[in-house]
C-alpha positions in Angstrom: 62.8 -0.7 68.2 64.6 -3.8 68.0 63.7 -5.2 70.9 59.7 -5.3 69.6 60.9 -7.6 66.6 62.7 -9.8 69.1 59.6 -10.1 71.7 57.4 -11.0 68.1 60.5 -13.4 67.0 59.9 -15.4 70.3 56.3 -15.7 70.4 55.8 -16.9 66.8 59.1 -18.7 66.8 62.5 -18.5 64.7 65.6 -16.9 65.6 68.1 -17.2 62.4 68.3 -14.4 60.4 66.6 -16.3 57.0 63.7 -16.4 59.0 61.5 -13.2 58.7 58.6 -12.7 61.4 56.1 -10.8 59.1 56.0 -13.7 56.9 54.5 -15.8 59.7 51.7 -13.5 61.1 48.5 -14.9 60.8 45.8 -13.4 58.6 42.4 -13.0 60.1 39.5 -10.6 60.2 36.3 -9.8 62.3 33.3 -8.8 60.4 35.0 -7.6 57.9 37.8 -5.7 60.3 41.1 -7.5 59.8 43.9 -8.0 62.0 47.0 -10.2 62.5 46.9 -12.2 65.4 50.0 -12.7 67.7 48.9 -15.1 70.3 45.6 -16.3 71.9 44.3 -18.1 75.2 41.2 -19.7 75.8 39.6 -20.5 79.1 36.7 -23.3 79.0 34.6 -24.6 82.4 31.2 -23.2 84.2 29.9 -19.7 85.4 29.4 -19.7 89.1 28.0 -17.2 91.6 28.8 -17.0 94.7 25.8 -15.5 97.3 26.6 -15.2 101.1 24.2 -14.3 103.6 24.2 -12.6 107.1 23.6 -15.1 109.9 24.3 -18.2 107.6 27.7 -20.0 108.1 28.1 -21.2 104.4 27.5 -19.4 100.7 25.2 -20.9 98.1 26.9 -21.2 95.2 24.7 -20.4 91.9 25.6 -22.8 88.7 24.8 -21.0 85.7 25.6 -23.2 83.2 28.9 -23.6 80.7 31.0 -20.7 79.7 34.6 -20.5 77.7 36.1 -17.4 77.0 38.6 -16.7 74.1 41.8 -14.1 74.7 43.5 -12.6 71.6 46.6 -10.5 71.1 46.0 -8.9 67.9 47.5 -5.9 66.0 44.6 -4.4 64.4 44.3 -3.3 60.4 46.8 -5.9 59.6 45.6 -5.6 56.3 47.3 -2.5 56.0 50.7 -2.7 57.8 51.4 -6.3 57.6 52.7 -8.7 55.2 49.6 -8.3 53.0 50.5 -5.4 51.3 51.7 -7.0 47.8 53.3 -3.6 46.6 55.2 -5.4 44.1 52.0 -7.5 42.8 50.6 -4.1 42.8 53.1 -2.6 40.5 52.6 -5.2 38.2 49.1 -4.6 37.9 49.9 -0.9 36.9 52.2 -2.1 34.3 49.8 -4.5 33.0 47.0 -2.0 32.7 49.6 0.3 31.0 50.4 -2.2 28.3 46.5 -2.5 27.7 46.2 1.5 27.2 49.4 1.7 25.0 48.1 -0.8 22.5 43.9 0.6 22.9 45.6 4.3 22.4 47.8 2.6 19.2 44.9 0.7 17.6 42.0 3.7 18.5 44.5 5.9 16.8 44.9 4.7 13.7 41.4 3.5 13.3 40.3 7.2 13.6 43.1 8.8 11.2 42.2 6.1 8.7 38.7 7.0 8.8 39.4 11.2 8.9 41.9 11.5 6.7 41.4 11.3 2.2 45.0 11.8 1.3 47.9 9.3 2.8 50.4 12.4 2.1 48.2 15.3 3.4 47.5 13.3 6.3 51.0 12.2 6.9 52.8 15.8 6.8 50.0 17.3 9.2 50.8 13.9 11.5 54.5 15.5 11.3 54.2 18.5 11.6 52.6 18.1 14.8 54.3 15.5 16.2 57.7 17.4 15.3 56.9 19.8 18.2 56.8 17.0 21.0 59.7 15.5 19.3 62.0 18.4 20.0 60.7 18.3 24.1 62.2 14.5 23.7 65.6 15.6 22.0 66.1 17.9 24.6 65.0 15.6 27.6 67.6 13.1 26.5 70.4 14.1 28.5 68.5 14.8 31.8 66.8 11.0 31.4 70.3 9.4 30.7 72.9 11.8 32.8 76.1 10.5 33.6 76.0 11.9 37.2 72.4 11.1 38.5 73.4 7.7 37.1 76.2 7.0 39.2 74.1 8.3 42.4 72.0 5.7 41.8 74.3 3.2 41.9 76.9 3.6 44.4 75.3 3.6 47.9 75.8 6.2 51.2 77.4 4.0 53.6 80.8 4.5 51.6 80.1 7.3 48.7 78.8 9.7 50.7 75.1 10.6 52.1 73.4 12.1 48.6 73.8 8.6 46.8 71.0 6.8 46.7 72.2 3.3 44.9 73.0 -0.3 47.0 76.7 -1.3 46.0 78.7 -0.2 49.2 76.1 -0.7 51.0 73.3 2.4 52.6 72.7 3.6 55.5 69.0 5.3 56.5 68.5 8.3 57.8 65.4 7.5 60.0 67.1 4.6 62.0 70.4 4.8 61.2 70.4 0.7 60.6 72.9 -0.2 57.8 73.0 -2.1 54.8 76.4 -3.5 54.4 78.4 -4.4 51.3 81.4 -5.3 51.7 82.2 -7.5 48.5 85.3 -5.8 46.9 84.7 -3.8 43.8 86.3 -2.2 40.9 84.8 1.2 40.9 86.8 2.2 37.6 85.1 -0.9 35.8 81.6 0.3 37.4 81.6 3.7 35.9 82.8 2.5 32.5 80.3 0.0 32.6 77.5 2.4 33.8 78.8 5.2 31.0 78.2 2.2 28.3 74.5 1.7 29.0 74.5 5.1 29.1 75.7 5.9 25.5 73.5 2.9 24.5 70.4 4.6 26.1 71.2 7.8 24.0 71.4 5.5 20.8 68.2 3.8 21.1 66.4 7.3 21.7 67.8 8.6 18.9 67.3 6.0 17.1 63.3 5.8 17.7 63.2 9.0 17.3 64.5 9.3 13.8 62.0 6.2 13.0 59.3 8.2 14.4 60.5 11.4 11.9 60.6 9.0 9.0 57.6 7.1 9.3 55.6 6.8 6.1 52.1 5.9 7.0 49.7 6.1 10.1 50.5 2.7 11.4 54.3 3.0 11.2 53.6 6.3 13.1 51.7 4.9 15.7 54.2 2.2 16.3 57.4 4.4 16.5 55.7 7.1 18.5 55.5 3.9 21.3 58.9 2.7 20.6 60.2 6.0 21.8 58.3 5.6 24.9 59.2 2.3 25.6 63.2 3.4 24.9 62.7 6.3 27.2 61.3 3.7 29.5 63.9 1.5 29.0 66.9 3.6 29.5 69.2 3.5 31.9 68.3 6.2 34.1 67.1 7.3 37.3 63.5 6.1 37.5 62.5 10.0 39.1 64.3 11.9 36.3 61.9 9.6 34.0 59.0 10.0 36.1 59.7 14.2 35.3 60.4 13.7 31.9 57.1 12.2 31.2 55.3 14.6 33.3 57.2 17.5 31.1 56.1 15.5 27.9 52.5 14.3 29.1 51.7 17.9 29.1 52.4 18.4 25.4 50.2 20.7 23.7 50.0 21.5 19.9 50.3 25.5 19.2 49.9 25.2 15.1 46.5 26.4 13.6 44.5 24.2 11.4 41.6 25.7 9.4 40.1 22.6 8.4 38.4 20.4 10.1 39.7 17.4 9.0 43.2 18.5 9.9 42.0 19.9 13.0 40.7 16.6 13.8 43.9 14.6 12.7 45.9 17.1 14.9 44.0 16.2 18.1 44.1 12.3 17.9 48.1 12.9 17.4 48.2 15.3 20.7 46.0 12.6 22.5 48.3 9.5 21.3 51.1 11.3 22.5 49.7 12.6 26.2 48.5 9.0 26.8 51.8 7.4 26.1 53.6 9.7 28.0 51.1 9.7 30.9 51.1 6.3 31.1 54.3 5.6 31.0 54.7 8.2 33.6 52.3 6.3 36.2 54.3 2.9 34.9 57.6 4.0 35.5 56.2 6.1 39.2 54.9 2.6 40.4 58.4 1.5 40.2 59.5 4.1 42.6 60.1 4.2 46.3 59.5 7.7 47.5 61.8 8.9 50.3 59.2 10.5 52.7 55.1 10.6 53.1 55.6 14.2 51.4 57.2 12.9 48.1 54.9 10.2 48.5 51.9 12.7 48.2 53.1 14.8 45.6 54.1 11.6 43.4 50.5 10.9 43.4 49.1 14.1 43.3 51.8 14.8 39.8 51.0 11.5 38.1 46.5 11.4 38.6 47.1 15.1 37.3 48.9 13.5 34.0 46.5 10.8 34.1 43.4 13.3 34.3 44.6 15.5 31.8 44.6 12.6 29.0 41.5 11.4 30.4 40.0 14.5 29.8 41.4 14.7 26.3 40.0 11.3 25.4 36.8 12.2 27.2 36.6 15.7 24.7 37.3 13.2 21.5 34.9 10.8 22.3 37.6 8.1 22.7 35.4 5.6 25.2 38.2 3.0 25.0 41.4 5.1 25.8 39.3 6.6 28.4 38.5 3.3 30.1 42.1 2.0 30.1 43.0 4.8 31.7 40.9 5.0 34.4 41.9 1.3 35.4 45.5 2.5 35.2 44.6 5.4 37.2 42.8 3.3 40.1 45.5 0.8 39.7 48.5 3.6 40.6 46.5 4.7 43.3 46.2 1.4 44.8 49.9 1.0 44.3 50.9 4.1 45.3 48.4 3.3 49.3 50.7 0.2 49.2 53.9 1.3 48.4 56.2 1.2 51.8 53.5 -0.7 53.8 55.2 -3.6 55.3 56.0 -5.1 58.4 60.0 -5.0 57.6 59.6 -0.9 58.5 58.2 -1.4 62.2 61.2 0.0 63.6 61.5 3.2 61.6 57.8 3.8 62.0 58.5 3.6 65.9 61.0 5.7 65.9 59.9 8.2 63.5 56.5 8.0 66.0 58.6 8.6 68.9 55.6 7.6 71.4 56.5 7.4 74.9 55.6 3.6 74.7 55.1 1.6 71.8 51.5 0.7 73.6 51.1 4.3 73.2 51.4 4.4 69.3 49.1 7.1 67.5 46.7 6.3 64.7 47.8 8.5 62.2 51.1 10.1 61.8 53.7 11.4 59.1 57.1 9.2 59.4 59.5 11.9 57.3 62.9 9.9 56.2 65.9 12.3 56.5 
């Protein structure tokens, strides 16, 4: 409720709107409990007791000794709710770890082919040949990744497009508190969507374009490198960051459904599957770091969908004896999951918490509770 911010805006000071409370809360902690403290009294002087008597006209009074008492007002776990959340230093963290797998996966990749395979040629067409399978999922991803319509939702806000668009230019309104976001800055909406329709076509270009690298690519190396660029361009589109965070899903779960009777090529044909899945997984937990889930259910499954990816290559690496991979995966896995704990835990929601709560006091706030956006 509003009127919480305002009693926490005159205790720690600052009334314009620049000035943001949760920026000013103090950190602090309490054998190894933190919390954030709001105000605090202290009371110094000497214990007394007082001891009366029947039939005596006066009480002795009992000095025992110096006392001082501290009073805090604290909010406790401030760790967790408050302004110490760093969800976006989080994020980069999972991006930085992603970078490390995609060049381990790139270098481990080619250092294994090199040593399996005799012949460049015969190496290169059974390379191909299964990499041609996970190229056709990508072909026919493009247009969900880079749709003109989900685009447009995500750009043009609810407050004057209507509720189902989830962007910030005409400003949003939330469901949970009803508090809007206002734009009012006058815009050309015909300029918008042809601007928005260019990036568009130029996403589809650059896909297409790594793509048809990745086809052509003459030697292990050149492979390895265009099989990233076509991540990265995915990455890099201009799309809806949850239609990417499904398209990597659908291609992290790439599988390779050609024989091989030798073991060489058997061997080749697993270390392409496994630079694929870890591309795509990662990028998948890269690109799911970025995005704000609308409830504590989406929130859950977006987790639950991306450690699944995550385990699935882990496993992979794990079966090829790929120590590496698998150890730049597992810090990208524990860095999502720390970004995914962190993501919407700040002090700016306090209000929509309350009121998702609905307690009959804010005093009376409940430990644990699922705040659904709608």
């Amino acid at each position: 409720m509003a009127f919480i911010k305002d009693a926490l805006s005159s205790l720690l000071g600052g009334s314009d709107s620049s000035w943001q409370w949760a920026e000013h809360l103090h950190p602090a902690s309490f054998r190894g409990v933190p919390f954030a403290v709001i105000s605090g009294e202290s009371v110094f002087g000497r214990r007394q007791a007082v001891h009366e008597y029947p039939y005596r006209d006066t009480a002795w009074i009992e000095d025992l000794g110096r006392v001082f008492e501290f009073t805090l007002t604290v909010i406790e776990s401030g760790l967790k709710v408050f302004a110490v959340t760093n969800s976006t230093q989080s994020a980069a963290e999972v991006k930085k770890n992603w970078l490390q797998t995609y060049t381990t996966a790139l270098a481990s990749y080619v250092s294994m082919v090199r040593g399996e395979i005799r012949s460049v040629v015969q190496g290169m067409r059974i390379i191909k040949q299964t990499a041609s399978q996970w190229v056709g999922m990508v072909t026919r991803s493009v247009d969900e990744v880079t749709n003109l319509s989900d685009m447009l939702k995500t750009t043009f806000g609810s407050e004057r497009y209507g509720r189902y668009q989830r962007g910030k230019i005409g400003g949003t309104v939330s469901g949970a508190t009803g508090l809007r976001s206002r734009d009012d800055r006058s815009r050309n909406d015909a300029e918008i969507v042809k601007k928005t329709t260019a990036e568009v076509v130029m996403s589809r270009q650059a896909i297409t374009r790594s793509l048809d690298a990745l086809s052509l690519a003459p030697t292990v190396e050149v492979f390895s490198e265009a099989a990233g660029s076509v991540v990265m361009a995915i990455s890099q589109a201009a799309g809806s960051t949850d239609e990417k965070v499904a398209i990597f899903e659908h291609l992290a779960a790439f599988q390779n459904t050609r024989y091989q009777q030798g073991t060489v090529d058997r061997k080749v044909t697993e270390m392409t599957v496994l630079l694929l899945v870890v591309l795509s997984a990662g990028a998948m937990a890269q690109a799911a770091s970025e995005f704000t889930p609308a409830n504590n259910q989406e929130a859950h499954d977006l987790q639950k969908r991306v450690c699944h990816a995550l385990d699935t290559a882990l496993v992979m690496a794990g079966d090829l004896s790929m120590d590496e991979i698998y150890q730049s995966l597992m810090a990208l896995r524990d860095e999502f999951i720390t970004s995914a704990v962190l993501k919407g835990a700040e002090a700016g929601r306090s209000d929509e918490l309350i009121q998702a709560s609905n307690p009959r006091h804010p005093a009376f706030m409940p430990l644990r509770f699922k705040a659904l956006r709608q």
